[in-house]
ROKE-963720 format. One record per residue: x, y, z of N, C-alpha, C in turn; residue number from 1; residue in three letters. Coordinates in steps of 0.001 Angstrom, whole numbers, plus 524288, in hexadecimal, padded with zeros to 5 digits. Layout:
BEGIN
<tornu n_c1="X" n_c2="Y" n_c3="Z" ca_c1="X" ca_c2="Y" ca_c3="Z" c_c1="X" c_c2="Y" c_c3="Z" torgu="NUM" marvex="Ala"/>
...
END
This chain:
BEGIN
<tornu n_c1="47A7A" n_c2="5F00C" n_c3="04DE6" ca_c1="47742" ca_c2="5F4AC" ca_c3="04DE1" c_c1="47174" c_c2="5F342" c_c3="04DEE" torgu="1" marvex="Unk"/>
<tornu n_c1="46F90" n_c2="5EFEA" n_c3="0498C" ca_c1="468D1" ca_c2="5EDDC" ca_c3="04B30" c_c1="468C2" c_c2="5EA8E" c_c3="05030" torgu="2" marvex="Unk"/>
<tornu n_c1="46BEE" n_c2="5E936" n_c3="05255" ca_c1="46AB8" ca_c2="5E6EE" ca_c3="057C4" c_c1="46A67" c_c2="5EBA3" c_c3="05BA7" torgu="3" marvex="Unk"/>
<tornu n_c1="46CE7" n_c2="5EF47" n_c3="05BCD" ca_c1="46A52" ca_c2="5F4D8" ca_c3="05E4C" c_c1="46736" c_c2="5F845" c_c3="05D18" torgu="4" marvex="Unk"/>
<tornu n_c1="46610" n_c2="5F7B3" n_c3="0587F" ca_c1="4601B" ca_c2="5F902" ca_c3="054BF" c_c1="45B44" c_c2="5F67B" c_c3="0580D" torgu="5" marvex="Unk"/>
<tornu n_c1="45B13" n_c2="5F2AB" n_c3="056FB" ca_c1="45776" ca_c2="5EDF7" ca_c3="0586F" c_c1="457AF" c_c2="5EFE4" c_c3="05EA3" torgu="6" marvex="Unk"/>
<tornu n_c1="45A80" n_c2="5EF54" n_c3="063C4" ca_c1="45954" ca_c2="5EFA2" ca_c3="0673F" c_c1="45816" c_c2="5F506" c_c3="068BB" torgu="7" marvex="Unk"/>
<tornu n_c1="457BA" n_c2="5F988" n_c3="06664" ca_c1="4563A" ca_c2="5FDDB" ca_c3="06669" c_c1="45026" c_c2="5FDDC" c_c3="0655C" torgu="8" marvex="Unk"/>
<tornu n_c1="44F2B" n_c2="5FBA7" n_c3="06048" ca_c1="44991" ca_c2="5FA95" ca_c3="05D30" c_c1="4461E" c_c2="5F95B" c_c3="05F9D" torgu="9" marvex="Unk"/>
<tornu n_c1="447DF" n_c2="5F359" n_c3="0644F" ca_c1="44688" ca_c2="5F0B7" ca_c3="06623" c_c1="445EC" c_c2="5F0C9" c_c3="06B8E" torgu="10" marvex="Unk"/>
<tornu n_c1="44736" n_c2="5F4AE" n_c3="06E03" ca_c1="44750" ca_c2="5F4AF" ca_c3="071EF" c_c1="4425C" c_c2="5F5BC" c_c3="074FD" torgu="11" marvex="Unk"/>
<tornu n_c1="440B0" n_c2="5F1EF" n_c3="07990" ca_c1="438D2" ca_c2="5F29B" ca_c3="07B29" c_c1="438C8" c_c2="5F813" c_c3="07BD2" torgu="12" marvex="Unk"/>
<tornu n_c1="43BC4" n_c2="5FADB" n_c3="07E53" ca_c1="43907" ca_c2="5FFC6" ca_c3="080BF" c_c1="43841" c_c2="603A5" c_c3="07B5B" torgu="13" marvex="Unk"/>
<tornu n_c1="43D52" n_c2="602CA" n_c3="07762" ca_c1="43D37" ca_c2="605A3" ca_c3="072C2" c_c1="43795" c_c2="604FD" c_c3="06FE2" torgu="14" marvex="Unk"/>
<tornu n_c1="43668" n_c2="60027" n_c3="06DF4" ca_c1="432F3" ca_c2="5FD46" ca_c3="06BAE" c_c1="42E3F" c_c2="5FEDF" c_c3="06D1C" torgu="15" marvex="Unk"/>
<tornu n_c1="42DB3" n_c2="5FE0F" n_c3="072B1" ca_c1="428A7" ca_c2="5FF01" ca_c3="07641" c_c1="42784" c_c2="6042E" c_c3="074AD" torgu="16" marvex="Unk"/>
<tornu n_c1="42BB9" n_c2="607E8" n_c3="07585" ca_c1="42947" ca_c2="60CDA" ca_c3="0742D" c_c1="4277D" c_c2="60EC9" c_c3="06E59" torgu="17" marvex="Unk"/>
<tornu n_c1="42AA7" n_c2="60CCD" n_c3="06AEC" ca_c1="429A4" ca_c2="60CAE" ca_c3="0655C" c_c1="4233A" c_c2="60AB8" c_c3="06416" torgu="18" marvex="Unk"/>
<tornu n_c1="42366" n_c2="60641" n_c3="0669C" ca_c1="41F06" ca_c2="603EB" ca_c3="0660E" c_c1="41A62" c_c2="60851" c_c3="0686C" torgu="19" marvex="Unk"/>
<tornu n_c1="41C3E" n_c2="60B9B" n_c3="06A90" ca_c1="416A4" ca_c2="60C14" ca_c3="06E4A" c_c1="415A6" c_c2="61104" c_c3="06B1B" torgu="20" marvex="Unk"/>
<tornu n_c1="41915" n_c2="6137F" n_c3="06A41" ca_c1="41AAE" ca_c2="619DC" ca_c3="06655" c_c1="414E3" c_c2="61907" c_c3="05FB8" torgu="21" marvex="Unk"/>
<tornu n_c1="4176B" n_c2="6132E" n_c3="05F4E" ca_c1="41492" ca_c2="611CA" ca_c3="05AC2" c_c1="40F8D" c_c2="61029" c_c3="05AFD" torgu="22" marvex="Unk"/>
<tornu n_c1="40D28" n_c2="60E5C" n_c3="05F37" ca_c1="408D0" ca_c2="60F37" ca_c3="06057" c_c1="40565" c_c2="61295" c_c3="060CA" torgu="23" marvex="Unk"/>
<tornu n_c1="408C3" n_c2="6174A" n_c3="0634F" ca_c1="406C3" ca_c2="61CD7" ca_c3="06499" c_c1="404FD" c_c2="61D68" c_c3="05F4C" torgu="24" marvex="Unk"/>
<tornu n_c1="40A35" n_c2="61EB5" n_c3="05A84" ca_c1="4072B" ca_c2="61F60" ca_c3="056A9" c_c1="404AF" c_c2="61E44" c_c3="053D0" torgu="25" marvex="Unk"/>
<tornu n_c1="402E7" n_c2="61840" n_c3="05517" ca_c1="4001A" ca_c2="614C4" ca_c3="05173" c_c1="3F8B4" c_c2="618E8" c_c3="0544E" torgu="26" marvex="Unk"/>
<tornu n_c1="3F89A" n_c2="6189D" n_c3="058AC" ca_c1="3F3AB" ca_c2="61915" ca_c3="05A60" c_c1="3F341" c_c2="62069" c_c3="0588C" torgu="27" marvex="Unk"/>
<tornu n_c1="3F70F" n_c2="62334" n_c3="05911" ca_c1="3F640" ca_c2="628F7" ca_c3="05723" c_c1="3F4A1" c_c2="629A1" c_c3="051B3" torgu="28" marvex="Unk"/>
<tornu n_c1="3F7A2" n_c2="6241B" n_c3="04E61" ca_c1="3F46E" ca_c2="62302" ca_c3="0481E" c_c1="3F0A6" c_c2="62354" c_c3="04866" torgu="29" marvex="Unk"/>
<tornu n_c1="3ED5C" n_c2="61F14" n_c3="04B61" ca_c1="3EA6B" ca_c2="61DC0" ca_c3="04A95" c_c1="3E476" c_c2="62288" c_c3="04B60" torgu="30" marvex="Unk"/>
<tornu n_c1="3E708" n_c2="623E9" n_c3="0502D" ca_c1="3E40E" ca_c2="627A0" ca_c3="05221" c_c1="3E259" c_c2="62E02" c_c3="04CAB" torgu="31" marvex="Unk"/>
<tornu n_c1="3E6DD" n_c2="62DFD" n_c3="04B12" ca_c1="3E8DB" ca_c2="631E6" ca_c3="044A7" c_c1="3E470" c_c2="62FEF" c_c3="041D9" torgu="32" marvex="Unk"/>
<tornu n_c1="3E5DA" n_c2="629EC" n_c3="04017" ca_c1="3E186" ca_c2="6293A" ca_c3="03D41" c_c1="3DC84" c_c2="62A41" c_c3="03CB3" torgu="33" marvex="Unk"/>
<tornu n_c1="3DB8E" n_c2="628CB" n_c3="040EE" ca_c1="3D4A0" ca_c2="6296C" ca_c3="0433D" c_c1="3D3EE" c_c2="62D99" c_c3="04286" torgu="34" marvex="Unk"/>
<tornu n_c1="3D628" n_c2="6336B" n_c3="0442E" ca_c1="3D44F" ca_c2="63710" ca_c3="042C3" c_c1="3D450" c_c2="6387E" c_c3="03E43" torgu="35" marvex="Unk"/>
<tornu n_c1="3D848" n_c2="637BD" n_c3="03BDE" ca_c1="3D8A4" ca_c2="63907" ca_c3="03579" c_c1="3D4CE" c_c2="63517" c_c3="0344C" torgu="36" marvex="Unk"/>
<tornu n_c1="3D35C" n_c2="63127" n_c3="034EB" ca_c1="3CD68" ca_c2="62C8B" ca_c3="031F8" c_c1="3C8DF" c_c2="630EB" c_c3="031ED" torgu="37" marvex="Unk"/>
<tornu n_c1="3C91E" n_c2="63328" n_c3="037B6" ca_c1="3C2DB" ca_c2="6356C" ca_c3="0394F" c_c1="3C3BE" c_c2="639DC" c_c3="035AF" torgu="38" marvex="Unk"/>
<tornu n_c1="3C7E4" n_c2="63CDF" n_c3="0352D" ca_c1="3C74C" ca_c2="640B7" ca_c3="0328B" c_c1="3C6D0" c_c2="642A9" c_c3="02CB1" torgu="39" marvex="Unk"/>
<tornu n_c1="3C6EE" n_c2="63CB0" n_c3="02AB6" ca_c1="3C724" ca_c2="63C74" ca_c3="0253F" c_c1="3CA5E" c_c2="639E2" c_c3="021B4" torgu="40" marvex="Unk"/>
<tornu n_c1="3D013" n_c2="63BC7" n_c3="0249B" ca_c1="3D3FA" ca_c2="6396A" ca_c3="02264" c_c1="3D55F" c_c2="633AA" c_c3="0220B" torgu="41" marvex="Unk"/>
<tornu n_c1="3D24A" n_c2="630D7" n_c3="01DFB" ca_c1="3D370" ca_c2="62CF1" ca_c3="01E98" c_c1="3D791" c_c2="62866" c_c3="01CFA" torgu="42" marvex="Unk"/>
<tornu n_c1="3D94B" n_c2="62B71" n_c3="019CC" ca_c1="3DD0D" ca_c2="628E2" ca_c3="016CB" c_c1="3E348" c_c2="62A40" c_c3="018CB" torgu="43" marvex="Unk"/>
<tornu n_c1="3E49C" n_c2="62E91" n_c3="019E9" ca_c1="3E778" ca_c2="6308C" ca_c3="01DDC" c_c1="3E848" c_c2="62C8E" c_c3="022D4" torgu="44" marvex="Unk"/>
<tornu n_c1="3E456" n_c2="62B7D" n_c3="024C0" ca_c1="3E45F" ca_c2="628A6" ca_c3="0293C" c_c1="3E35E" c_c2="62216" c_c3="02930" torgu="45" marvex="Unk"/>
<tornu n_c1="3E268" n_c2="62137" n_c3="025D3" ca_c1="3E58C" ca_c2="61B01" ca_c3="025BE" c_c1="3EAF3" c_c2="61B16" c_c3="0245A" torgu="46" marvex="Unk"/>
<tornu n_c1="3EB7F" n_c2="61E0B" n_c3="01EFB" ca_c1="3F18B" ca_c2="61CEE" ca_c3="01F8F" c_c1="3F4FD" c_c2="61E21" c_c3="02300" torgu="47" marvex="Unk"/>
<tornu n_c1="3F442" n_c2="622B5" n_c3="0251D" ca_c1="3F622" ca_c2="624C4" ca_c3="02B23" c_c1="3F7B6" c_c2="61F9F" c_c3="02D97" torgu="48" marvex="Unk"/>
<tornu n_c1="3F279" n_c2="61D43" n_c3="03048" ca_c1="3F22D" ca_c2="61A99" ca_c3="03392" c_c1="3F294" c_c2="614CD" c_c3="03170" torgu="49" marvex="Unk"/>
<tornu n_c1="3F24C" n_c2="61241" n_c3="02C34" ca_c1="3F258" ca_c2="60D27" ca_c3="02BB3" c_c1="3F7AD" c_c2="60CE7" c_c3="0293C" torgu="50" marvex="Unk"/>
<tornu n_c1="3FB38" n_c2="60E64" n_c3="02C45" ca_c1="40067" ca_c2="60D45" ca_c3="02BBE" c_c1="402A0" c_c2="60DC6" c_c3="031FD" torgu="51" marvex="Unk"/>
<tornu n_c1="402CA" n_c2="60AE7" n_c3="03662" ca_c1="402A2" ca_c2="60B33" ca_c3="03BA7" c_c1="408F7" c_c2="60BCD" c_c3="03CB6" torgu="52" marvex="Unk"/>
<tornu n_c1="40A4A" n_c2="60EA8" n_c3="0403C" ca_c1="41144" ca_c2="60EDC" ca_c3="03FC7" c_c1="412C9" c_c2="609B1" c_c3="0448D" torgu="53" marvex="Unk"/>
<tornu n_c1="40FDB" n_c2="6061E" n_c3="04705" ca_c1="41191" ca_c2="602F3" ca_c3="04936" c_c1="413FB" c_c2="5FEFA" c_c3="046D1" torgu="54" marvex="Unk"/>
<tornu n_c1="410F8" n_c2="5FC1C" n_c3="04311" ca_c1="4115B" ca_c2="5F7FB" ca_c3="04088" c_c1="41845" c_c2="5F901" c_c3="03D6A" torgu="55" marvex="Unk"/>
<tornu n_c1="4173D" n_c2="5FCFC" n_c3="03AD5" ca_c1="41BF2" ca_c2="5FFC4" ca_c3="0384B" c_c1="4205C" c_c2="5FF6B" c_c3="03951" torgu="56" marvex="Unk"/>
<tornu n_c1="421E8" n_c2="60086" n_c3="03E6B" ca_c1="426C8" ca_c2="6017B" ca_c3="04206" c_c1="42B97" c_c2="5FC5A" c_c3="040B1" torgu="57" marvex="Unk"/>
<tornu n_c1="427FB" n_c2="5F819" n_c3="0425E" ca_c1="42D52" ca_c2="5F480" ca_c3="04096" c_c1="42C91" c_c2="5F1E5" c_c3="03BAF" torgu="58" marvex="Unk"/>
<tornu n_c1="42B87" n_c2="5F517" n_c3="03850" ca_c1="42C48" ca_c2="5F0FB" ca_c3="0337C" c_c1="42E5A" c_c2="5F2D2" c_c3="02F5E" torgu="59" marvex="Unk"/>
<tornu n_c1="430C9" n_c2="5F077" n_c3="02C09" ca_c1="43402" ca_c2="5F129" ca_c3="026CB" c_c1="43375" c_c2="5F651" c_c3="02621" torgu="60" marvex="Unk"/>
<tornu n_c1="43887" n_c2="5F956" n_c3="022FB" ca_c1="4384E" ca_c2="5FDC0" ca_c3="01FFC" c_c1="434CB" c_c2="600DF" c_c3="01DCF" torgu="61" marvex="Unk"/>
<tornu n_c1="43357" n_c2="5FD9B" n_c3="019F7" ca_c1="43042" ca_c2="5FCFD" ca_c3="014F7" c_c1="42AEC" c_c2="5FE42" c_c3="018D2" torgu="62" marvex="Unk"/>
<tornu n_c1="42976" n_c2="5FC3F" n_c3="01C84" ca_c1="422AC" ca_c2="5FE1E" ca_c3="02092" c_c1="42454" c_c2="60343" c_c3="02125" torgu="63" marvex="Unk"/>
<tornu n_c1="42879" n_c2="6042D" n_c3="02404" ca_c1="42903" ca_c2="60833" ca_c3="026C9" c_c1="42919" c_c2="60D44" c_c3="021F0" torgu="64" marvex="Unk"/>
<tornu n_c1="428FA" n_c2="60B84" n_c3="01DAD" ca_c1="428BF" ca_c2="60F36" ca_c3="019D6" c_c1="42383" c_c2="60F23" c_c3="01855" torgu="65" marvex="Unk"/>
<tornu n_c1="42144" n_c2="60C89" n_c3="0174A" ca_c1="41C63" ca_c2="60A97" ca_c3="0156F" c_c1="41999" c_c2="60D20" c_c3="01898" torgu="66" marvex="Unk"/>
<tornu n_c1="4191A" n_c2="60D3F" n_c3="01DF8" ca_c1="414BE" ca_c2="6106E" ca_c3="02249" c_c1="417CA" c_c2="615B4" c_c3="0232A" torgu="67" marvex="Unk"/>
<tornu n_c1="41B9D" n_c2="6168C" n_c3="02148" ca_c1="41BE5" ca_c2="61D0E" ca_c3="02074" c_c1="41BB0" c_c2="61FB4" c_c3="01C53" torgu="68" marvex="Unk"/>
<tornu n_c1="419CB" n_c2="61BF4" n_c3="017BA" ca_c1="41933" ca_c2="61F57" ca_c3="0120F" c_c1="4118A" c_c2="62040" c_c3="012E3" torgu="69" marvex="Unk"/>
<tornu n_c1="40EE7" n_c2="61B3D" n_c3="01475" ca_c1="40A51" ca_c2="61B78" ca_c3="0157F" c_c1="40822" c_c2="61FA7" c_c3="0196D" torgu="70" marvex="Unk"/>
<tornu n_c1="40AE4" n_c2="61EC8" n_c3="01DF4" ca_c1="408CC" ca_c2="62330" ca_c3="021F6" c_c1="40ABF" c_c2="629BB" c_c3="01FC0" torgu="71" marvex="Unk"/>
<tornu n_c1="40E16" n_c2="629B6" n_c3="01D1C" ca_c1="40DF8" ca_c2="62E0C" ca_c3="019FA" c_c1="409DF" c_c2="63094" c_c3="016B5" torgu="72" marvex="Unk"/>
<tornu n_c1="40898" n_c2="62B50" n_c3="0114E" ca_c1="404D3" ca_c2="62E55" ca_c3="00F7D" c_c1="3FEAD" c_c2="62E3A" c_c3="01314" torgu="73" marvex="Unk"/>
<tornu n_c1="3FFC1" n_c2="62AC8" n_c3="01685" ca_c1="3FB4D" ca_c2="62C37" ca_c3="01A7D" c_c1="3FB04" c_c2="632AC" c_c3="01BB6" torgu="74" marvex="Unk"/>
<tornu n_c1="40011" n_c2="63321" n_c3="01F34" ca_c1="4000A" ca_c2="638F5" ca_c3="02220" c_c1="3FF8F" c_c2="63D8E" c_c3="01C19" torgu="75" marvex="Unk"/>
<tornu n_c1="40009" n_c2="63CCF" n_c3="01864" ca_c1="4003B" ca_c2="6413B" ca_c3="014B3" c_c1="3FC16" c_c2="63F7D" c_c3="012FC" torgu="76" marvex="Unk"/>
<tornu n_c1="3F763" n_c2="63C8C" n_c3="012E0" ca_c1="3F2B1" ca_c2="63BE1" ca_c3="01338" c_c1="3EDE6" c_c2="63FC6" c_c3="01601" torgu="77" marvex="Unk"/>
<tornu n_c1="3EFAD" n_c2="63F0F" n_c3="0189C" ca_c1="3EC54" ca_c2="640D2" ca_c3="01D24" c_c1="3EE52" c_c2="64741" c_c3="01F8F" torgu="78" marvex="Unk"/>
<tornu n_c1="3F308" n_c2="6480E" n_c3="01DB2" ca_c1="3F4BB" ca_c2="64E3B" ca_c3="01B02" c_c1="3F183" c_c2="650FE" c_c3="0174C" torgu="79" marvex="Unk"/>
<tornu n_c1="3EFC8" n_c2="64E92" n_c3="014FB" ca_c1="3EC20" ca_c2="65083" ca_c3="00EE1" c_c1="3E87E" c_c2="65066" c_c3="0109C" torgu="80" marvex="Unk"/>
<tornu n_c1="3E73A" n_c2="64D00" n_c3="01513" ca_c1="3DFF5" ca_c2="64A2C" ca_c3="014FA" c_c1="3E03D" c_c2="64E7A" c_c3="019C7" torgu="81" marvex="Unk"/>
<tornu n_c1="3E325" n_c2="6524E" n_c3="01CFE" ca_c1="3E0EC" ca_c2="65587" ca_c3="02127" c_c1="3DEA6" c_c2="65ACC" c_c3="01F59" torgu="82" marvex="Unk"/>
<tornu n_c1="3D832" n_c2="65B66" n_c3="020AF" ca_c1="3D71C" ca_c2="660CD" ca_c3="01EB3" c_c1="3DB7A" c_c2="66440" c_c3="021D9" torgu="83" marvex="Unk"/>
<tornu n_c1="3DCA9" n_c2="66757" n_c3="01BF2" ca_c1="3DFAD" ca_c2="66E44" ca_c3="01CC8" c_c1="3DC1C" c_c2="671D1" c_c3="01F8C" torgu="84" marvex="Unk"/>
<tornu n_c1="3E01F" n_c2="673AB" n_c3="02406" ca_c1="3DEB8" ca_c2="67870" ca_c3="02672" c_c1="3E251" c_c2="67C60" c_c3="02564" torgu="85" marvex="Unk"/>
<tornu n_c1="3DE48" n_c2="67FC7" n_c3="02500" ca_c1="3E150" ca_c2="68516" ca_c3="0219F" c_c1="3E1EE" c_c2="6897E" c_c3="028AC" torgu="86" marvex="Unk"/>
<tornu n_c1="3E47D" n_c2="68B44" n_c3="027D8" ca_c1="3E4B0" ca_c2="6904B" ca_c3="02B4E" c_c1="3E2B1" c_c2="693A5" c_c3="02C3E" torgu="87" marvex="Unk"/>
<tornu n_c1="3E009" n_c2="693A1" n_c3="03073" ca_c1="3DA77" ca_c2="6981E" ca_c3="03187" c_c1="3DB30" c_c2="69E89" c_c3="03055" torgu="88" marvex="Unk"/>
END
């Protein structure tokens, strides 16, 4: 069964696209960030963003938990840190 795991995982065209998916969102972070930096939010937006989901992807459990407990309290960061608009 992990030998058809593995060639699924592994496969270039699979990979290639994974890879490229994760790029997309590495640079849409990044891009998040910057605006949330300019706009104030600063703390919001490192943690947001200084947890990158590329690096992440293939490694141990324990990361893959680690950059989704962080990018959490990132995103509920920067929930608090957005001025409220009330309804006209």
């Amino acid at each position: 069964m992990t030998a058809v795991v593995d060639a699924v995982r592994y496969n270039p065209v699979a990979l290639t696209m994974f890879g490229a998916g994760l790029i997309v969102l590495a640079v849409t972070g990044a891009a998040l960030a910057r605006v949330l930096w300019t706009s104030g939010i600063r703390i919001g937006a490192v943690l947001g963003f200084g947890v990158l989901y590329l690096p992440q992807s293939f490694r141990p459990p324990w990361v893959r938990i680690a950059h989704g407990l962080i990018l959490g309290v990132g995103l509920v960061l920067v929930a608090f840190q957005m001025p409220r608009k009330t309804a006209g």
